[in-house]
C-alpha positions in Angstrom: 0.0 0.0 0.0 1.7 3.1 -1.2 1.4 5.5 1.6 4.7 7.0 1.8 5.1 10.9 1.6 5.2 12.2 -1.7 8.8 13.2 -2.9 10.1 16.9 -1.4 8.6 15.9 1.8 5.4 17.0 0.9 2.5 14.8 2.1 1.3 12.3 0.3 -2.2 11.7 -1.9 -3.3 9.4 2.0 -2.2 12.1 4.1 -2.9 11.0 7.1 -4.2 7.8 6.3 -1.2 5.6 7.3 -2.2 5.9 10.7 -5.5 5.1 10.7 -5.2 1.9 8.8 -2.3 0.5 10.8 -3.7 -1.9 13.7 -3.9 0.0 17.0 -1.4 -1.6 19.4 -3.8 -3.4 22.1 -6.0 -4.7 18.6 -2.2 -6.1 17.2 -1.8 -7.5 20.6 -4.9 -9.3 20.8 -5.1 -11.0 17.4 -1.2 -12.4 18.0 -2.3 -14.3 20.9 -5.3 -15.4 19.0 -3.5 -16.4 16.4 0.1 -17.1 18.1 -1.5 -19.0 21.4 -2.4 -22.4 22.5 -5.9 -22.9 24.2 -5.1 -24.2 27.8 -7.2 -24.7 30.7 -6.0 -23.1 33.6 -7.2 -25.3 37.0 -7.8 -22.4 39.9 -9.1 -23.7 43.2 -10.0 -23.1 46.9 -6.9 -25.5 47.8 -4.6 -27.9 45.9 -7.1 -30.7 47.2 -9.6 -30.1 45.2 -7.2 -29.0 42.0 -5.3 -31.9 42.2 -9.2 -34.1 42.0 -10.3 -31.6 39.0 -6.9 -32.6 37.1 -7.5 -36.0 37.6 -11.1 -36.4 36.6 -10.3 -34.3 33.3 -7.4 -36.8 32.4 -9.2 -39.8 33.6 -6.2 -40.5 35.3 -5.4 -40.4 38.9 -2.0 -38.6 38.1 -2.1 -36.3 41.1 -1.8 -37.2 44.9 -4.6 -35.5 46.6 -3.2 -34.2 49.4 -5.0 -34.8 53.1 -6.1 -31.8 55.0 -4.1 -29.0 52.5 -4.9 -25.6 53.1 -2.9 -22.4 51.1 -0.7 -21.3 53.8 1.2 -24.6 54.4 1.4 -25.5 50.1 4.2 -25.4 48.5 3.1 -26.6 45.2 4.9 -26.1 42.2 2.9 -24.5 39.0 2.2 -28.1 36.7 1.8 -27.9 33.0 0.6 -31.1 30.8 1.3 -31.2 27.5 1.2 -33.6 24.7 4.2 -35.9 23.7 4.5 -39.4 22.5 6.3 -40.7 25.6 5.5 -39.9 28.7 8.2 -37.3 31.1 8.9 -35.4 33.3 11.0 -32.2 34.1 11.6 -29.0 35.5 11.4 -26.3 33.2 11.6 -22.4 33.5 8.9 -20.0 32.0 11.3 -19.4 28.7 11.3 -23.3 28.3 14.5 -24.2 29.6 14.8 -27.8 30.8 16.7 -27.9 33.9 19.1 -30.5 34.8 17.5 -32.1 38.1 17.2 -35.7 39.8 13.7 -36.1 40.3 11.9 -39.0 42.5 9.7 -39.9 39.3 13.4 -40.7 37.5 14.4 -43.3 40.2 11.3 -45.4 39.6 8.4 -46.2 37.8 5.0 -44.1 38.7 1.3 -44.0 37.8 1.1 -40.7 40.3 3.6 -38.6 40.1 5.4 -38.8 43.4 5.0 -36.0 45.9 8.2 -34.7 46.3 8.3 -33.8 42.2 5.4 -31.7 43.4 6.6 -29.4 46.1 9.4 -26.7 46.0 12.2 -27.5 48.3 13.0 -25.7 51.8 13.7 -22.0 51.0 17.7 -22.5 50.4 17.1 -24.3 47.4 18.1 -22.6 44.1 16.2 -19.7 43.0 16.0 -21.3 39.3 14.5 -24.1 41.0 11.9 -22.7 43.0 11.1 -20.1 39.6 10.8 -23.5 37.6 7.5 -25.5 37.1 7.1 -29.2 36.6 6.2 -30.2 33.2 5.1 -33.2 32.3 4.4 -35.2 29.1 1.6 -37.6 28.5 0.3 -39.1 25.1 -3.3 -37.8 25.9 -6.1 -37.1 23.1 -7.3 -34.5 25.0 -3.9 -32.9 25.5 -3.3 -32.8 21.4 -5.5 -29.9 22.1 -5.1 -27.7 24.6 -2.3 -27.3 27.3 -3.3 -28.1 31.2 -1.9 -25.6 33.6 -2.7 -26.5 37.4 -1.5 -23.1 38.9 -0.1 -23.1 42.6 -1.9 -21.6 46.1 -1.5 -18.1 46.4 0.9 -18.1 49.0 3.6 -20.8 47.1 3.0 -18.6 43.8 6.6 -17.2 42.3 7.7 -15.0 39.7 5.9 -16.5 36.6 3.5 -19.0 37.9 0.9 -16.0 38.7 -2.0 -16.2 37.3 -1.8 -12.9 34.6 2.0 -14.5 34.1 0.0 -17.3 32.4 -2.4 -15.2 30.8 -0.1 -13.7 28.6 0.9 -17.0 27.0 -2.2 -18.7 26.1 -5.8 -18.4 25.2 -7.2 -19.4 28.7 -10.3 -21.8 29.5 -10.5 -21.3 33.7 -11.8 -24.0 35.7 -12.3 -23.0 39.4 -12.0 -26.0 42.0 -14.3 -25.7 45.2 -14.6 -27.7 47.6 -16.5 -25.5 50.6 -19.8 -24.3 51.0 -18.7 -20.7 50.8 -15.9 -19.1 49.6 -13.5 -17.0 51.9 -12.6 -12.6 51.2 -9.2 -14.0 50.0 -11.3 -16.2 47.0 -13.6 -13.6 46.1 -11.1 -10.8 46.0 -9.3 -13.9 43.1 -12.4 -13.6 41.1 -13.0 -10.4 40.9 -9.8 -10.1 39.3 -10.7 -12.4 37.3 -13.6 -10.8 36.7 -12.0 -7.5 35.7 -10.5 -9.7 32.7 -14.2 -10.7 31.1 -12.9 -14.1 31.4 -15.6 -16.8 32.1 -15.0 -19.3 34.8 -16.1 -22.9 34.7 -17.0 -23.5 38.5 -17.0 -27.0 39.9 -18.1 -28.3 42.9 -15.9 -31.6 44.6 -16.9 -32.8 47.0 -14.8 -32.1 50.7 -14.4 -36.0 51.3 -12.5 -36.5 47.9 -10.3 -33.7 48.5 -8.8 -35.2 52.0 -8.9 -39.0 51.3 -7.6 -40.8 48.4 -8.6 -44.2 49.2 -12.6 -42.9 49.0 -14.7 -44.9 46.1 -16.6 -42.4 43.9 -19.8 -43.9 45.4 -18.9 -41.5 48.3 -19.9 -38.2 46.2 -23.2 -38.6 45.3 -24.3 -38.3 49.2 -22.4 -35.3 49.7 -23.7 -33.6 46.1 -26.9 -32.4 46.4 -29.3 -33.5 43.5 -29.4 -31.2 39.7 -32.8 -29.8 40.4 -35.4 -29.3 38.1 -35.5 -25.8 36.5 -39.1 -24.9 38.1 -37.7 -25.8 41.4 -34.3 -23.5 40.9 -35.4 -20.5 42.6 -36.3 -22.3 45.8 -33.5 -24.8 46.6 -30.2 -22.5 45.8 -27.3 -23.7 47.3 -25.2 -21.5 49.4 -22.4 -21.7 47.4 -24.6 -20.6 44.2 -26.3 -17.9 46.1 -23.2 -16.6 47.2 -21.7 -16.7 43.6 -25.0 -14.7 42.0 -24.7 -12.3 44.5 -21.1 -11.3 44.1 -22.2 -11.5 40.3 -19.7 -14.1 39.1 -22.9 -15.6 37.2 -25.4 -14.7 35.2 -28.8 -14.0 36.0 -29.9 -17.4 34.6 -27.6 -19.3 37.4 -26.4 -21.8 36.0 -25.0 -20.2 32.7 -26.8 -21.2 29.7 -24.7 -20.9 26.4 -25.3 -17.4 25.2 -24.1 -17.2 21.2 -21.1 -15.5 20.6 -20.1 -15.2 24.1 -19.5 -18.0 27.3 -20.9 -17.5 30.4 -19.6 -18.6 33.9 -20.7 -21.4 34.8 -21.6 -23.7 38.1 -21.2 -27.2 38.1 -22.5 -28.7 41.3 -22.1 -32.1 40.5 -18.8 -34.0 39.7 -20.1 -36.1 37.2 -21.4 -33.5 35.6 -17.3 -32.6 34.4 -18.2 -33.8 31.3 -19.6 -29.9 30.6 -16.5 -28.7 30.6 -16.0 -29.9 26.8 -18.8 -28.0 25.9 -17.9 -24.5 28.0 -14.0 -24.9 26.6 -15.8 -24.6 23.1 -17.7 -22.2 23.5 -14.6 -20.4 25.7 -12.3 -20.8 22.5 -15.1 -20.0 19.9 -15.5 -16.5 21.8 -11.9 -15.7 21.7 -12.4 -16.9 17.9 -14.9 -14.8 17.2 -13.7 -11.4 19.2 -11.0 -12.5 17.1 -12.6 -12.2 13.9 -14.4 -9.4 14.8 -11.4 -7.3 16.2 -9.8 -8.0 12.2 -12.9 -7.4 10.4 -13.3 -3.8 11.9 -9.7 -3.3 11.0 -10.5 -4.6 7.4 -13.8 -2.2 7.0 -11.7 1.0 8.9 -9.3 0.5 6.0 -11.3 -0.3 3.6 -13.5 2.9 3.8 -10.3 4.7 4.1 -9.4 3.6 1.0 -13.0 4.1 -0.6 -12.7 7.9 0.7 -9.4 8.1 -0.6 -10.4 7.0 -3.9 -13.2 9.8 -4.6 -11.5 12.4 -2.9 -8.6 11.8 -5.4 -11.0 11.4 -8.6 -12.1 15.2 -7.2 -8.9 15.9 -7.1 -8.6 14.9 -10.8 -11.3 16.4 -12.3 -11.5 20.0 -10.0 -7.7 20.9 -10.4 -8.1 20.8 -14.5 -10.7 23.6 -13.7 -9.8 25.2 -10.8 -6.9 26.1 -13.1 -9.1 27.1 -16.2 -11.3 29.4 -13.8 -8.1 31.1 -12.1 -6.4 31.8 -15.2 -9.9 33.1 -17.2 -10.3 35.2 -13.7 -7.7 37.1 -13.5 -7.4 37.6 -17.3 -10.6 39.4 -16.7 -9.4 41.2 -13.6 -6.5 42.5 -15.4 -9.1 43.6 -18.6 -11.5 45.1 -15.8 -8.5 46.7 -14.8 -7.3 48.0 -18.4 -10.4 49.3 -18.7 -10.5 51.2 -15.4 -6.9 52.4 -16.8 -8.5 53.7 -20.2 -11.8 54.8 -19.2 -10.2 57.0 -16.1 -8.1 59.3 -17.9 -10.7 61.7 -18.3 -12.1 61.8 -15.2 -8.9 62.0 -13.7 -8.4 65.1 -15.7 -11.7 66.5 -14.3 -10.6 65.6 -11.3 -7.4 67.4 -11.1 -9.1 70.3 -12.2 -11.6 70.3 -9.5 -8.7 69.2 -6.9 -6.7 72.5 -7.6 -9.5 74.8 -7.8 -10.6 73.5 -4.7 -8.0 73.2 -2.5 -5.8 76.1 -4.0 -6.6 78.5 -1.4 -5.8 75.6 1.4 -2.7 74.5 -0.3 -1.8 78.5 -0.9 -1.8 78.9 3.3 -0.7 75.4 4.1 2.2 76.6 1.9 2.8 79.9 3.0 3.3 78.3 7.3 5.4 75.3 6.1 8.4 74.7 8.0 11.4 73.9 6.3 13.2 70.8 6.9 17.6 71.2 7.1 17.1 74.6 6.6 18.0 77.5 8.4 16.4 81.2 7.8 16.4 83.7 9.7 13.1 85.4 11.5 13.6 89.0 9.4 13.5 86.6 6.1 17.0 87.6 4.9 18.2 85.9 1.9 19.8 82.5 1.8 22.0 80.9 -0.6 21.0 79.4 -3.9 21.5 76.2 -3.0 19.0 76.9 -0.3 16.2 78.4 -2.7 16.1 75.2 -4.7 15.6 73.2 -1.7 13.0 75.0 -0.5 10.7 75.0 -3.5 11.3 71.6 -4.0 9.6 71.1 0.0 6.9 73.2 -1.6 6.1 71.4 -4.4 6.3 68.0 -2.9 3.6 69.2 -0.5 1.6 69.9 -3.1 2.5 66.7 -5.2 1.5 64.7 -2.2 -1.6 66.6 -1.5 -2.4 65.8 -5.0 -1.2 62.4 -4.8 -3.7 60.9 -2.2 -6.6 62.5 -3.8 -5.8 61.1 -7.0 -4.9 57.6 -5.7 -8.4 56.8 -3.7 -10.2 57.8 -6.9 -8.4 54.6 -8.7 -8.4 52.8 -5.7 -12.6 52.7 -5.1 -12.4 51.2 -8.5 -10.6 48.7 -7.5 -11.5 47.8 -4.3 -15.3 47.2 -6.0 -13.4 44.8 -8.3 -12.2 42.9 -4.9 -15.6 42.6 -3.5 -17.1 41.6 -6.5 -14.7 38.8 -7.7 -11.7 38.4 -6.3 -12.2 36.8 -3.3 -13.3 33.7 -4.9 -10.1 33.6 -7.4 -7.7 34.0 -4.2 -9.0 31.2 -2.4 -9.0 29.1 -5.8 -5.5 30.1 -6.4 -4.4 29.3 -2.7 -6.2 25.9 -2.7 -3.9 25.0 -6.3 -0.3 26.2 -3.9 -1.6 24.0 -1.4 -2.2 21.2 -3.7 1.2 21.7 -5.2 4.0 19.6 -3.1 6.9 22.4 -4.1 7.4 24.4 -1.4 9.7 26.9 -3.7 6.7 27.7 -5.7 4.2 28.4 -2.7 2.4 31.5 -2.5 4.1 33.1 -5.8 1.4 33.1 -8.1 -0.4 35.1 -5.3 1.6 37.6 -4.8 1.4 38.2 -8.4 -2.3 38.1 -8.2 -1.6 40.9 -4.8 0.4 42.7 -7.5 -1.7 43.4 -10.0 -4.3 44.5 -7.3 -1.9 47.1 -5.8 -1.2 48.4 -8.9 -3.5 51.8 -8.4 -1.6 51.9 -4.8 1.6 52.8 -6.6 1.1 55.9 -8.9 2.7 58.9 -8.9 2.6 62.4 -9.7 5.2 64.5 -10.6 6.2 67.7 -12.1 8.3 67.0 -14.3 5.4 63.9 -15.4 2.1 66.7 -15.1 4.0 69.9 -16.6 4.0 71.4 -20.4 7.1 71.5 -22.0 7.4 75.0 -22.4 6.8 75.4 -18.5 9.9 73.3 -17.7 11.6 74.8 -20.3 10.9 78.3 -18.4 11.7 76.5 -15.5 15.0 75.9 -16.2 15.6 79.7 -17.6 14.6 81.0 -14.3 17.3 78.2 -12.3 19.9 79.9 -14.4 19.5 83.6 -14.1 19.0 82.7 -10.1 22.6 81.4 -10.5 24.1 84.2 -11.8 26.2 86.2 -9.5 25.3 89.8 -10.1 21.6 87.9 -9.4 20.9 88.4 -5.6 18.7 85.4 -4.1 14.9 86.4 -2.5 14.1 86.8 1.0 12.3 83.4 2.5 9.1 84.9 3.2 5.6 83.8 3.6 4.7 86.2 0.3 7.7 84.2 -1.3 6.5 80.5 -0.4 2.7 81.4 -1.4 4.3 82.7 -4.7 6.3 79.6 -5.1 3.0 77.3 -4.3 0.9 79.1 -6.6 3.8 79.4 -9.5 3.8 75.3 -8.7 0.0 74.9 -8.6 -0.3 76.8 -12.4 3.0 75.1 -13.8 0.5 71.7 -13.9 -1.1 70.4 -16.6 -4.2 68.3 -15.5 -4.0 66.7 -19.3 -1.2 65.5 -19.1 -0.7 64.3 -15.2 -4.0 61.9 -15.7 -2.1 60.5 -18.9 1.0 59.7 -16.9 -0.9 58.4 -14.0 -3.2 56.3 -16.1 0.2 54.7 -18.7 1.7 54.3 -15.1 -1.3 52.4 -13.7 -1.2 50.2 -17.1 2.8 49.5 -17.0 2.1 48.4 -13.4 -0.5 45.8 -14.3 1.1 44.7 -17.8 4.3 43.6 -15.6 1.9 42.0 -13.0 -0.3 40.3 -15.5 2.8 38.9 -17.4 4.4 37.6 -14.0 1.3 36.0 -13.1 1.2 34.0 -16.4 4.3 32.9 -15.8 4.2 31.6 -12.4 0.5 30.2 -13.0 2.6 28.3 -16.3 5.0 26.7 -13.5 2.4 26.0 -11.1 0.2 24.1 -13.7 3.3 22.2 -14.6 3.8 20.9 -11.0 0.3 20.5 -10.9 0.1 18.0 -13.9 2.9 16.1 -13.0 1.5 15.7 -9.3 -2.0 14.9 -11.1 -0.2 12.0 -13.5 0.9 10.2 -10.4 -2.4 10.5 -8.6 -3.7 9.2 -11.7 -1.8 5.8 -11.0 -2.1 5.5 -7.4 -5.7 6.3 -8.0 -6.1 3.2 -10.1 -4.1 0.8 -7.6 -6.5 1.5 -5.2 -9.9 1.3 -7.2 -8.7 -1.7 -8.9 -6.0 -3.5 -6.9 -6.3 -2.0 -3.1 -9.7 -1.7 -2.3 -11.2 -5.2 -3.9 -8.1 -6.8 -2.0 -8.9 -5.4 1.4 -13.2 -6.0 0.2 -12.2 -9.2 0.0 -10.3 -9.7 3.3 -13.0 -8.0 4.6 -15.9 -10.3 3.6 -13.3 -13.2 4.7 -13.2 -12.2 8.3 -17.3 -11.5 8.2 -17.8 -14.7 7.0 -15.7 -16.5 9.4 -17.1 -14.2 12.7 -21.0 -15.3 11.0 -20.1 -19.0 10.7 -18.6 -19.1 14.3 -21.5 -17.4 15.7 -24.3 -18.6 13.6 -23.1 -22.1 11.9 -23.8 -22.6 8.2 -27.2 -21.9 7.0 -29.3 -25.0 5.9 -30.8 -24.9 2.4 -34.1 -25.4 1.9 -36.1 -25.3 -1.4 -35.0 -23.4 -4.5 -37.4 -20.3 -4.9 -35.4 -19.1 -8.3 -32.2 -18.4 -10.3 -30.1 -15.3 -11.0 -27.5 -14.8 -12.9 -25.0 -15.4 -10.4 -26.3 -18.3 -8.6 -29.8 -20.2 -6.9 -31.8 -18.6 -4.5 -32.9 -20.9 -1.8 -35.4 -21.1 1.1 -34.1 -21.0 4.6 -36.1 -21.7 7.9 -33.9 -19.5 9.8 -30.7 -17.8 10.2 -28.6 -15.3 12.6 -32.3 -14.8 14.5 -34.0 -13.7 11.0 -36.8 -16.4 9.9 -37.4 -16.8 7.3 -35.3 -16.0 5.2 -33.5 -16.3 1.1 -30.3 -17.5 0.5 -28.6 -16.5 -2.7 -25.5 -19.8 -3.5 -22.9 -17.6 -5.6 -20.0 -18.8 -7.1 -18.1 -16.0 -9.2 -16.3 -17.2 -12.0 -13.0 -15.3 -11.6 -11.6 -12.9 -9.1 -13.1 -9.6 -11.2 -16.5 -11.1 -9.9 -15.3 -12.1 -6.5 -13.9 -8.6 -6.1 -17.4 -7.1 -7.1 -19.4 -9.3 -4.9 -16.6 -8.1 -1.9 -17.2 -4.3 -2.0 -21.1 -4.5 -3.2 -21.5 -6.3 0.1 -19.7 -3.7 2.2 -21.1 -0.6 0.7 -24.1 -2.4 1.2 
């Protein structure tokens, strides 16, 4: 699946996406040990007594001493584990299965139970390897071809490893609880509802107290100390203690002895020792829940990717076809902003004539006294207004004329800019955000944002005009102009006194020397150089930006077709997989009743019922080839 980042470090056409399809790390844990993991029944109990019994009646051998009067605080028990070998052994054996080296009793003789010294840890100087290892023993068993047996030690004799959540992490568990009282202690309930916290179900068995202290008794014994299965309409009366006790500390379900419940096991109490023989049927149901959670857990990761991969199909066919036009509409957009803009250029001249006119009649008498108070900047003149140098004269006229120009100036400029500004309200706004949606699209950062500020360019180009003199006078006037600078420089020619009668002259000699004419000509050819340079930079860079574009848009293309025709029928296909294998687990195989008609694909049937739906049709489809397969995959997850 090609979800790498695209080349420049840009992000990829799945931006994103990587993430979300990868397995979440508690889902990637869960389906390894489903997959990875033995089943084993792990045997739990109120005391080794009653363990040891349990282990015994599941093998049908009696392979375990039962040990007289054993309570937790004087057991020292190691952890057993039976597997399944061809000859029959036994051995210590640490968690990471190492085989330790060690005499044991059950080496020095022949045994039918395993003797009980193999069965208890040592005094507490014996090697720590030793007391960490467990006792492992091999037995050719049909039963054993299946699962593992763990028989896990008391609480109190339980090392590093043999815990129970130590054994949880290896296995797909099936717990069997040994009791042999009438009530369970703090210390056993506190046990369960750990377990509890797990959602684990619990096979609870009941063994009778006089097996658990006395190996020699027949198993005539236990049916006077089990009380009699009652019938179901007598359940509510004749509860045993022990069930009570369990119901209310809500180890069982509400129907008390745990019916099967599809899809999902239930605790369970078995009050009767011959009634063992359940345990087959709760182990299979225990293993078919982890089965289906299983299946379920990977079919959720299927349909997460799968729809990513859907969404990442159409949102890159929208990405085909809108960047095509996207371009089209920028590029015919601006080509009619700059011809708006032309137009503004052409059609202002005359108006900006009129305008200068009006500007100078109206504000010559302001300009005249704003003038006349001006204060010089740099230079120095005296309060009597005696002359000043040459150099000094030219300087100050040219103060008074730029404050003039610059009066002149701002009116000028927010006559060309209201133009514009009602272009940018009426169209613009759309072609900028079109324009910065193609930059974001494009993966070269060098690029980014230059086709806008051409675009900002071409906009500003009214902010940017200028009047001068020498751009807004006749020629004659500057040709007088320059006579007058050149009789001032004669020696014999004294300079004039810097008065306010002097600067007012000077202001209104500046205010005639302009030609309204020709200053809305220069400002209008300014205003069109301005946007001509703009509009040709923006060409260009829209040229290189539609090249990155298309190249960007040819790969999509591909990667586009992997995942309509490749990625997303593979992972439809997984997808109906794990479905199918989560619905047969739960619901079995539907039975096929009579044929109601025939499509193209395949026979419909009759069935009586299915997955709780009754009745109900049942199409038999067998695609021809995978093209088919891969149809019937994603038409049954869309739908």
């Amino acid at each position: 699946w090609e979800l790498r980042p695209a080349a420049g470090g840009g992000p990829g056409p799945l931006e994103g996406a990587a993430d979300c399809i990868s397995f979440p790390q508690h889902e990637e844990d869960y389906l390894h040990a489903a997959v990875g993991c033995f089943p084993c029944i792990l045997i739990l109990g109120q005391n080794c007594g009653a363990k040891c019994h349990v282990l015994n009646c599941v093998l049908g051998e009696k392979l375990l001493p039962v040990v007289k009067n054993s309570n937790e605080k004087n057991c020292r028990r190691r952890r057993l584990k039976f597997t399944h070998g061809k000859r029959t052994s036994i051995s210590l054996a640490l968690p990471g299965q190492y085989v330790l080296v060690h005499h044991l009793a059950a080496h020095q003789r022949k045994w039918d139970t395993i003797p009980e010294e193999d069965l208890n840890m040592q005094d507490s100087n014996e090697d720590p390897a030793h007391r960490l290892a467990h006792l492992e023993v091999t037995l050719h068993h049909p039963l054993l071809q299946e699962m593992d047996i763990l028989v896990l030690p008391c609480r109190e004799a339980q090392s590093e490893g043999s815990t129970l959540s130590d054994c949880l992490k290896y296995s797909l568990p099936i717990i069997v609880y040994a009791i042999s009282e009438e009530h369970l202690t703090e210390s056993e309930e506190h046990e369960l509802q750990e377990l509890k916290k797990l959602s684990l179900p619990v096979f609870f068995i009941k063994v009778p107290r006089h097996l658990c202290n006395n190996n020699s008794e027949s198993h005539s014994g236990q049916e006077k100390d089990v009380p009699v299965v009652v019938k179901a309409s007598k359940f509510e009366k004749e509860k045993s203690p022990l069930l009570q006790q369990l119901l209310k500390s809500d180890f069982l379900g509400p129907a008390g002895s745990g019916q099967p419940n599809a899809g999902k096991a239930q605790s369970v109490l078995v009050e009767h020792i011959e009634k063992l023989r359940q345990l087959g049927a709760f182990a299979k149901q225990v293993v078919q829940m982890h089965l289906v959670d299983a299946a379920t857990v990977l079919n959720g990761v299927h349909c997460r990717s799968l729809d990513i991969f859907i969404n990442q199909a159409f949102d890159m066919q929208r990405d085909l076809q809108i960047t095509p036009k996207r371009l089209e509409y920028t590029r015919d957009k601006e080509n009619e902003l700059f011809q708006s803009l032309m137009n503004i250029a052409n059609r202002k001249q005359e108006e900006m004539r009129d305008l200068i006119v009006e500007t100078l009649s109206g504000l010559k008498e302001g300009l005249l006294e704003e003038a006349g108070n001006l204060e010089f900047q740099d230079i120095i003149i005296c309060e009597n207004g005696e002359a000043v140098s040459n150099k000094d004269i030219k300087c100050c006229i040219k103060q008074i004329q730029d404050l003039i120009i610059t009066r002149l100036n701002q009116a000028v400029a927010n006559q060309l800019i209201s133009s514009v500004d009602y272009l940018r309200e009426s169209f613009v706004g759309t072609l900028e955000r079109c324009l910065k949606s193609l930059e974001k699209s494009n993966h070269d950062t060098a690029m980014n944002n230059v086709t806008s500020n051409h675009l900002k360019q071409i906009l500003n180009a009214a902010y940017h005009v200028e009047v001068t003199f020498h751009s807004g006078s006749t020629v004659s006037r500057l040709l007088w102009e320059q006579i007058k600078q050149i009789i001032q420089r004669m020696p014999w020619v004294n300079p004039p006194a810097v008065t306010t009668e002097w600067k007012r002259k000077i202001g209104q000699d500046a205010i005639e020397s302009l030609c309204a004419t020709k200053l809305a000509k220069s400002i209008c050819s300014q205003f069109r150089t301005r946007l001509n340079s703009s509009h040709e930079a923006f060409a260009a860079s829209l040229r290189q930006l539609e090249a990155g574009l298309s190249g960007r848009l040819e790969k999509m293309e591909d990667l586009w077709l992997k995942v309509r025709k490749d990625h997303a029928p593979r992972l439809a296909r997984l997808s109906l997989d794990s479905r199918s294998l989560r619905d047969l687990l739960l619901h079995g195989k539907p039975k096929l009743g009579r044929e109601l008609g025939r499509g193209q694909y395949g026979v419909v049937y009759l069935c009586e019922s299915w997955a709780g739906h009754s009745p109900c049709a049942l199409k038999s489809v067998v695609p021809p080839d995978d093209k088919h397969w891969n149809d019937l995959a994603l038409e049954f997850h869309y739908t």
